[in-house]
Kinemage of the C-alpha trace (Angstrom):
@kinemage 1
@onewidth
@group {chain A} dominant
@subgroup {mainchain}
@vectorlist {calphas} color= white
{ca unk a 1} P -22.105 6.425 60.617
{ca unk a 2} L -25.452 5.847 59.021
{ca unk a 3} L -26.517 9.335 58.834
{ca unk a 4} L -22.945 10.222 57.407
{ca unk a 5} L -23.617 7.346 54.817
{ca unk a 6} L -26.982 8.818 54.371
{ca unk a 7} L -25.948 12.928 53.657
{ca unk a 8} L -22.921 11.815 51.542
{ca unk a 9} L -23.681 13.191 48.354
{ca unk a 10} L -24.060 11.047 45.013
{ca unk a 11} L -20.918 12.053 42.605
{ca unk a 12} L -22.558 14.560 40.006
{ca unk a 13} L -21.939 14.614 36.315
{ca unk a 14} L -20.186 17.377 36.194
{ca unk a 15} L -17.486 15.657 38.892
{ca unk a 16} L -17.663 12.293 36.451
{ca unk a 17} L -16.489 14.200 33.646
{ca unk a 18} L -13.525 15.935 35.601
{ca unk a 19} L -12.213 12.369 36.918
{ca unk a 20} L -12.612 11.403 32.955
{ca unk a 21} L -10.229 13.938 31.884
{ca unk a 22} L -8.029 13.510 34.478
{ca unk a 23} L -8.138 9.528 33.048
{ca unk a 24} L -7.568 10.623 29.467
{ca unk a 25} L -4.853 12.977 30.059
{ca unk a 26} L -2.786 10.659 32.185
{ca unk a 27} L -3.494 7.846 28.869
{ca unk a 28} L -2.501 10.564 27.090
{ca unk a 29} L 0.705 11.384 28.663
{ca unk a 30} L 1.757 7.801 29.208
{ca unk a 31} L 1.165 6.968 25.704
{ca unk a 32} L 3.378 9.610 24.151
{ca unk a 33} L 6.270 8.627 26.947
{ca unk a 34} L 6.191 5.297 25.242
{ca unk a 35} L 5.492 6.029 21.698
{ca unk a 36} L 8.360 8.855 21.916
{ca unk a 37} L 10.932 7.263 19.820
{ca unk a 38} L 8.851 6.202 16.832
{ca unk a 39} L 5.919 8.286 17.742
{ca unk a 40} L 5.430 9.326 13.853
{ca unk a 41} L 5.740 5.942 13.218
{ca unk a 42} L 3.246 4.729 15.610
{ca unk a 43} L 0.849 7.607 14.123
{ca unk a 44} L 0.952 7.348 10.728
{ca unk a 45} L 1.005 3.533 10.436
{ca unk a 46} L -1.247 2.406 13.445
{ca unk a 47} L -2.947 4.728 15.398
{ca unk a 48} L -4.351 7.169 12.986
{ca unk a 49} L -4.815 4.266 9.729
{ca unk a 50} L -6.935 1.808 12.580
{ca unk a 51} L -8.372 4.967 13.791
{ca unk a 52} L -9.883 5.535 10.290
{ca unk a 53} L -10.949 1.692 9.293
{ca unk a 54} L -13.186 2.065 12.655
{ca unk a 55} L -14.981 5.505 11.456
{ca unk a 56} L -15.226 4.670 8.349
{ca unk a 57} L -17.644 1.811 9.021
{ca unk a 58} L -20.748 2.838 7.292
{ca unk a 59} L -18.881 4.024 4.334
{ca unk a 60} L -18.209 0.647 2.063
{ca unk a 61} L -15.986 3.172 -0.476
{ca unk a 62} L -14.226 4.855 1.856
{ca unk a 63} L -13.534 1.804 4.276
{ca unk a 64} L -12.179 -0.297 1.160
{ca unk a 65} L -9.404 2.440 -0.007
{ca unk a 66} L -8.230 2.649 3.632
{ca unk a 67} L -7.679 -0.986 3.907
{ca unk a 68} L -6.371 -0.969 0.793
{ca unk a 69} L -3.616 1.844 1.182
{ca unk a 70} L -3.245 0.742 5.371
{ca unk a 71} L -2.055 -2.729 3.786
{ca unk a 72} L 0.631 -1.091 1.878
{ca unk a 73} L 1.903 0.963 4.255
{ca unk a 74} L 2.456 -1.680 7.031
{ca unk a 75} L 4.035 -4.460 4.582
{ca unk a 76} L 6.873 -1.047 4.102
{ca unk a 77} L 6.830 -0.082 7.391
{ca unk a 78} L 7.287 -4.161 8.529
{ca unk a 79} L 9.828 -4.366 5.552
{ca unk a 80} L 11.776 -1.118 7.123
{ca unk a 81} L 12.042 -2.584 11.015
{ca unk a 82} L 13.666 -5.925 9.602
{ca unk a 83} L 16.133 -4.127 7.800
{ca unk a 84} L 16.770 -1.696 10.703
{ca unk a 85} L 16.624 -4.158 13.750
{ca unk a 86} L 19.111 -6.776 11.780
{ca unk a 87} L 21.631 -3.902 11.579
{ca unk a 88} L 20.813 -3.131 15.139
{ca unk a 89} L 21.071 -6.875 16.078
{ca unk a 90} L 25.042 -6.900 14.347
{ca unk a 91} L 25.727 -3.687 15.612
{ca unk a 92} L 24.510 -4.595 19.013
{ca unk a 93} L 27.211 -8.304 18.645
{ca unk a 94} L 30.094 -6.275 17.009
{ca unk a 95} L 29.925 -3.694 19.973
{ca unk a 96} L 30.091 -6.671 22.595
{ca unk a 97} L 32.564 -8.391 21.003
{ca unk a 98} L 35.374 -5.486 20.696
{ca unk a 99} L 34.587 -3.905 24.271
{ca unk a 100} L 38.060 -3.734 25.755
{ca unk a 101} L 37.611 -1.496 28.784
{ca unk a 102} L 37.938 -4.251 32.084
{ca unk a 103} L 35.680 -4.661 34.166
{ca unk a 104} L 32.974 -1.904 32.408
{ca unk a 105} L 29.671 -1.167 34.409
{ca unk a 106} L 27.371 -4.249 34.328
{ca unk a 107} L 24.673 -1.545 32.829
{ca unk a 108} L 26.547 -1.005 30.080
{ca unk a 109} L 26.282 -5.079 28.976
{ca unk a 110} L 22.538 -4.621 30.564
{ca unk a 111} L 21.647 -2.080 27.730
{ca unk a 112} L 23.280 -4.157 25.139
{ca unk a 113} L 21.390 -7.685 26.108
{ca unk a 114} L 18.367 -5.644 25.933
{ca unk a 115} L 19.089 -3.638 22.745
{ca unk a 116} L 20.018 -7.592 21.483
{ca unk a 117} L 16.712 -9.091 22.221
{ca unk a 118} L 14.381 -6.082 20.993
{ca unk a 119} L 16.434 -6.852 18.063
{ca unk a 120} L 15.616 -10.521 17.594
{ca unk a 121} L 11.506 -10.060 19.015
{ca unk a 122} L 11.444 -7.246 16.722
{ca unk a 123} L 12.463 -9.222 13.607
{ca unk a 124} L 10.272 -11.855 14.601
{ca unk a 125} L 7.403 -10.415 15.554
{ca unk a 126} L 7.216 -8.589 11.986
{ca unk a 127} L 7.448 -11.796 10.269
{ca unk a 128} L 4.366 -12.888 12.061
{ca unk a 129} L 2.981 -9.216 11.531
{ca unk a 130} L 3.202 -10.390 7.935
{ca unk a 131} L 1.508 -13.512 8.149
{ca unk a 132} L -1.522 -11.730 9.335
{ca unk a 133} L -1.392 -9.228 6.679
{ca unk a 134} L -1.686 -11.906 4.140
{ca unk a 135} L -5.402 -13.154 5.293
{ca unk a 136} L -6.141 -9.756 4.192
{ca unk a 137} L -7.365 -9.756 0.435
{ca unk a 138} L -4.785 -8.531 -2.144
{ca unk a 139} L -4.757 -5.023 -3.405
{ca unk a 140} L -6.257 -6.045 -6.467
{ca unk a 141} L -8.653 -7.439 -4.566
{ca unk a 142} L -9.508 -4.765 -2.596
{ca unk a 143} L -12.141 -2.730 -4.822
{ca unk a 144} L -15.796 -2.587 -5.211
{ca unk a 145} L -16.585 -5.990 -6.048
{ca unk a 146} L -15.234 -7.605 -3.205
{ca unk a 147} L -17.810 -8.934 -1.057
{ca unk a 148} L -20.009 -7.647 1.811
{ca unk a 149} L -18.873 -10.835 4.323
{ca unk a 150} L -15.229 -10.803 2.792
{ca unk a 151} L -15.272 -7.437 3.691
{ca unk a 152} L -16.410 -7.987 7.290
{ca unk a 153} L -14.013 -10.932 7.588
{ca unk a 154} L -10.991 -8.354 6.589
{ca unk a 155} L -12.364 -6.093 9.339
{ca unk a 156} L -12.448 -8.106 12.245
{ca unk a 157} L -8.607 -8.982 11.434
{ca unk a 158} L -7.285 -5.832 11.767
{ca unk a 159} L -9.674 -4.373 14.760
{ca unk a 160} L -10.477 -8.043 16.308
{ca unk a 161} L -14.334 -7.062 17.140
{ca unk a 162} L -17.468 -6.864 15.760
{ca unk a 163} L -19.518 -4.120 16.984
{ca unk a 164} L -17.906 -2.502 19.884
{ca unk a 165} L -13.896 -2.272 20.640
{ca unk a 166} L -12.900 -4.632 23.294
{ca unk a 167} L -9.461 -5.735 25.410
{ca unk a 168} L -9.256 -7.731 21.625
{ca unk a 169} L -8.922 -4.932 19.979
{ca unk a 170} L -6.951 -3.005 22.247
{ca unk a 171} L -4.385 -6.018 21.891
{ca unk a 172} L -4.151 -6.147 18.261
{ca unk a 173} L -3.628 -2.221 17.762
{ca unk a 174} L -0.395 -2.957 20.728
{ca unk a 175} L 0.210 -5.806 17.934
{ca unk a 176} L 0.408 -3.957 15.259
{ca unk a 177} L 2.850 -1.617 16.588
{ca unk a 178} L 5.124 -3.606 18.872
{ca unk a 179} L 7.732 -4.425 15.978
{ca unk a 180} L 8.667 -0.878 15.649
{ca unk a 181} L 8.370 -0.150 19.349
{ca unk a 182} L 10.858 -3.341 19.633
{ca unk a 183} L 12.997 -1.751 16.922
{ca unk a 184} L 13.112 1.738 18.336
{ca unk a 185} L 13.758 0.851 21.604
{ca unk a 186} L 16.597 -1.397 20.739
{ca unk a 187} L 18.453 1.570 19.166
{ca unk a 188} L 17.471 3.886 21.583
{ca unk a 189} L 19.273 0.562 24.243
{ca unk a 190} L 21.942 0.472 22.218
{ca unk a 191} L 22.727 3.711 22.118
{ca unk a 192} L 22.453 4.035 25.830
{ca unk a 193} L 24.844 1.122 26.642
{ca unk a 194} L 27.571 2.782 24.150
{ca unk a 195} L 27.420 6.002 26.347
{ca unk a 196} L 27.882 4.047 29.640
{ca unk a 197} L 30.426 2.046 27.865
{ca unk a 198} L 32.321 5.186 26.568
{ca unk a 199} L 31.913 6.709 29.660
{ca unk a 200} L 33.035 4.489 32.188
{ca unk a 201} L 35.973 6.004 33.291
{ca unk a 202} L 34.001 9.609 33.993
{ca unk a 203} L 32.060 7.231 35.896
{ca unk a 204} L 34.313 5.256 38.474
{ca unk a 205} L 36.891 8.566 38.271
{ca unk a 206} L 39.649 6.646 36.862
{ca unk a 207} L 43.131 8.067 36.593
{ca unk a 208} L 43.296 10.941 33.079
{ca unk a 209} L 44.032 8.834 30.198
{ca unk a 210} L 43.537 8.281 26.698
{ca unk a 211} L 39.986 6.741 27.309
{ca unk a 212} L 38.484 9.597 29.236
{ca unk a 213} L 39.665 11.574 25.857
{ca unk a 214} L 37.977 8.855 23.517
{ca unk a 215} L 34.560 9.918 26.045
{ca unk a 216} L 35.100 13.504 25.518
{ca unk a 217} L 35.193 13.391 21.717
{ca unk a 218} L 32.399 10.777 21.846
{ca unk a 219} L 30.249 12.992 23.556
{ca unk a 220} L 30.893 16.222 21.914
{ca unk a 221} L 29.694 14.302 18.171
{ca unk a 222} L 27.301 12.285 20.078
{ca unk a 223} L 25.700 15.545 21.770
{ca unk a 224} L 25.414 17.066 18.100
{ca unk a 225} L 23.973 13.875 16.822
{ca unk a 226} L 21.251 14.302 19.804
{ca unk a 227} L 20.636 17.897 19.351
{ca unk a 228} L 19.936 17.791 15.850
{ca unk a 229} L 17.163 14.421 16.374
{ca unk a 230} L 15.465 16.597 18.685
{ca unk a 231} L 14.972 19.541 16.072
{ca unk a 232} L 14.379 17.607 13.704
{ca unk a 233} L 11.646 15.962 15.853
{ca unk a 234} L 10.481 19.418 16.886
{ca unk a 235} L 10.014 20.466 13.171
{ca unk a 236} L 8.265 17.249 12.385
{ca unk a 237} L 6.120 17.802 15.207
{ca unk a 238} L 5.507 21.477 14.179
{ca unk a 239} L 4.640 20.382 10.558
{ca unk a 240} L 1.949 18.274 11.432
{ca unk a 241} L 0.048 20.995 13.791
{ca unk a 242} L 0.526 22.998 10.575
{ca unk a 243} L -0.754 20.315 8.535
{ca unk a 244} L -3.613 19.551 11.051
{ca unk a 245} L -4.853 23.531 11.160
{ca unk a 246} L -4.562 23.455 7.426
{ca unk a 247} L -7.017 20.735 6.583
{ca unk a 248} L -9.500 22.271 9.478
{ca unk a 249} L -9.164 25.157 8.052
{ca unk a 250} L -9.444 23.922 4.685
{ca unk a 251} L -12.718 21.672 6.051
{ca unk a 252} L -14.530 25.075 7.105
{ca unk a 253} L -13.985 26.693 4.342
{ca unk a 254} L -15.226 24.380 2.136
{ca unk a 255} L -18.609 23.767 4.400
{ca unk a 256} L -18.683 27.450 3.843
{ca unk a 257} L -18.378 27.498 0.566
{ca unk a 258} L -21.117 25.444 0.080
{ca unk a 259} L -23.409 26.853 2.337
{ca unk a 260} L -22.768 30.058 0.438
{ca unk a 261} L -23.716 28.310 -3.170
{ca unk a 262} L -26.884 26.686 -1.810
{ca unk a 263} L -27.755 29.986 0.154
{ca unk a 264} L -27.673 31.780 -3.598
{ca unk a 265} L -29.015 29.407 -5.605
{ca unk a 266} L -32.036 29.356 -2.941
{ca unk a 267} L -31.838 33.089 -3.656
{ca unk a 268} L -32.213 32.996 -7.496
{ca unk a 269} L -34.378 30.646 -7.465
{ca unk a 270} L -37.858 32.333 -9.345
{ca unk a 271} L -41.028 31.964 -7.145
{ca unk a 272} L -44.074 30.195 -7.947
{ca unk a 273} L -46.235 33.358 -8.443
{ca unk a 274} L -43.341 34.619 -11.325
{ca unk a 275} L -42.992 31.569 -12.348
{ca unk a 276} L -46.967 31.197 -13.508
{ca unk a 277} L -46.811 35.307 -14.872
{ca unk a 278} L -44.307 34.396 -16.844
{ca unk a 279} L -45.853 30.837 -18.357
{ca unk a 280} L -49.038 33.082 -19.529
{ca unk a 281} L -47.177 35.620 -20.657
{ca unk a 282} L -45.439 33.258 -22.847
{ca unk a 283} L -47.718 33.274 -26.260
{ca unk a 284} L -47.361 29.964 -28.483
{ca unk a 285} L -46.561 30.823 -32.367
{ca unk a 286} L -48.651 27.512 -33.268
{ca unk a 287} L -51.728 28.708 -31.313
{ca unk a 288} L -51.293 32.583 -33.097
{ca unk a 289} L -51.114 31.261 -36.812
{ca unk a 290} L -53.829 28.523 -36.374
{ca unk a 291} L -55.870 31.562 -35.298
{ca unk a 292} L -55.007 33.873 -38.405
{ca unk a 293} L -55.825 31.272 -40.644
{ca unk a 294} L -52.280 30.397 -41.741
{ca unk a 295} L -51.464 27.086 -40.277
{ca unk a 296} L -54.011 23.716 -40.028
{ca unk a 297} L -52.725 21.009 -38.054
{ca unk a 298} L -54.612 18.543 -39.636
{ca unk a 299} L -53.243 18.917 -42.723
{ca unk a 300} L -49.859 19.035 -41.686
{ca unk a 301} L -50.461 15.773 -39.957
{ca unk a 302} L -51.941 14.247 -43.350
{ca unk a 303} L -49.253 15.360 -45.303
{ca unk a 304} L -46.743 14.234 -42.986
{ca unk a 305} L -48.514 10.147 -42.994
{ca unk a 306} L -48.739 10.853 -46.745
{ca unk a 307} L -45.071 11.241 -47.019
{ca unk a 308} L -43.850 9.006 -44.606
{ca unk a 309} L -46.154 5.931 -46.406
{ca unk a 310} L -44.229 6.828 -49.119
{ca unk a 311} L -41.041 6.918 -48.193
{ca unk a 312} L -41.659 3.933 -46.671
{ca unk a 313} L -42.570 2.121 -49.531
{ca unk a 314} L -39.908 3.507 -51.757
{ca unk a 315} L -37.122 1.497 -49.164
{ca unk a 316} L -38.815 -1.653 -50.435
């Protein structure tokens, strides 16, 4: 056993970093899973806004317009899931308080319970979502002037860390996006519980009647509903790859660009050895008439005191 211990190998670098990709992938999947129905939610208001606020940390400009628009965008997006999750919440009552099948499925009233309290958390949750938002300087605030430690302050209350990201931070960016997760998932619960409800008598294989009819039409709009949400979500999720290979592309170009000007003007700039041939062969005009005779200096200089003394004495 000791000379197994011994030979066993020490895990190389190169097997580290496979075992870390494996890790990030998995997040990876796991997260979208979750984040599916209000993933461009999630992205455009949390993940890729916090994701920002933390690079832009040695930038004081850059870091104050992100906070700045970041703000605005989560008071809508909080202002949006309150709306949504109170119709959700009387949807959710309505739909309990009309079912008239007997004895449905229990996972029908499940689904509905659930849809009910993502409803209520989600409403809540934003409220105190708010609250937080307002220790956060107002936009008119938010500009050059404001201070270095206010700035700091505002920092560390939307990532919740100082220097490194911690299980703090990691809790406030789940924080930040649990009302719409709440919100989302209690339509997508609510919607669930509707189809078992519809559906029960597909289900238990109940005698043909008018209800497995009702199912039948239910699903044929419902299924056209569904199909549409998911190419619409396909196109949305097309756009941004589009978007994203844009501004890459955009991003080279203009490093390109650039390269290219400072490349030429390096190129037309005049050497030293030109530059000095052509300072001698410059000849001065002052230096050719003083030498023919035509021009003095001196007495230019005298005239000019001459007149200016006078001038000068006729303004008093």
């Amino acid at each position: 056993m000791a000379d197994r211990a011994q030979t066993q190998a020490p895990p190389t670098s190169k097997n580290v970093k496979h075992s870390t990709r494996w890790i990030v992938f998995l997040t990876e999947v796991i997260l979208i899973i979750f984040t599916a129905p209000y993933r461009r939610t999630f992205k455009l208001y949390t993940w890729k806004p916090i994701r920002e606020i933390r690079a832009a940390d040695g930038d004081r400009t850059v870091l104050v317009a992100k906070i700045r628009d970041w703000k605005t965008d989560k008071y809508a997006e909080l202002q949006s899931v309150q709306v949504a999750a109170s119709f959700c919440t009387g949807a959710t009552l309505a739909t309990i308080s009309w079912s008239t099948v007997p004895n449905p499925i229990w996972l029908a009233d499940a689904l509905w319970f659930s849809s009910l309290i993502c409803s209520v958390w989600g409403i809540i949750t934003s409220i105190q979502i708010k609250s937080i938002l307002d220790d956060i300087p107002d936009k008119d605030q938010l500009n050059e002037r404001l201070s270095e430690l206010e700035l700091k302050r505002t920092k560390r209350v939307i990532l919740r860390y100082k220097k490194r990201p911690g299980v703090g931070h990691w809790i406030m960016l789940f924080l930040w996006q649990f009302p719409s997760m709440t919100m989302s998932y209690a339509w997508c619960t609510f919607l669930s519980g509707l189809t078992v409800y519809v559906c029960t008598p597909f289900i238990r294989r109940d005698e043909w009647g008018n209800h497995h009819k009702i199912a039948i039409m239910y699903l044929i709009v419902g299924s056209i509903g569904f199909c549409t949400y998911l190419f619409s979500t396909c196109f949305v999720f097309a756009g941004e790859k589009e978007l994203q290979r844009s501004v890459n592309t955009t991003r080279i170009n203009t490093n390109d660009m650039e390269s290219g000007v400072d490349l030429l003007s390096t190129s037309k700039k005049p050497s030293d050895a030109t530059n000095r041939r052509r300072s001698s062969e410059i000849v001065d005009p002052v230096e050719n008439l003083q030498s023919g005779g035509l021009f003095d200096v001196t007495k230019g200089s005298r005239d000019g005191e001459e007149s200016g003394n006078s001038k000068r004495q006729l303004l008093y």
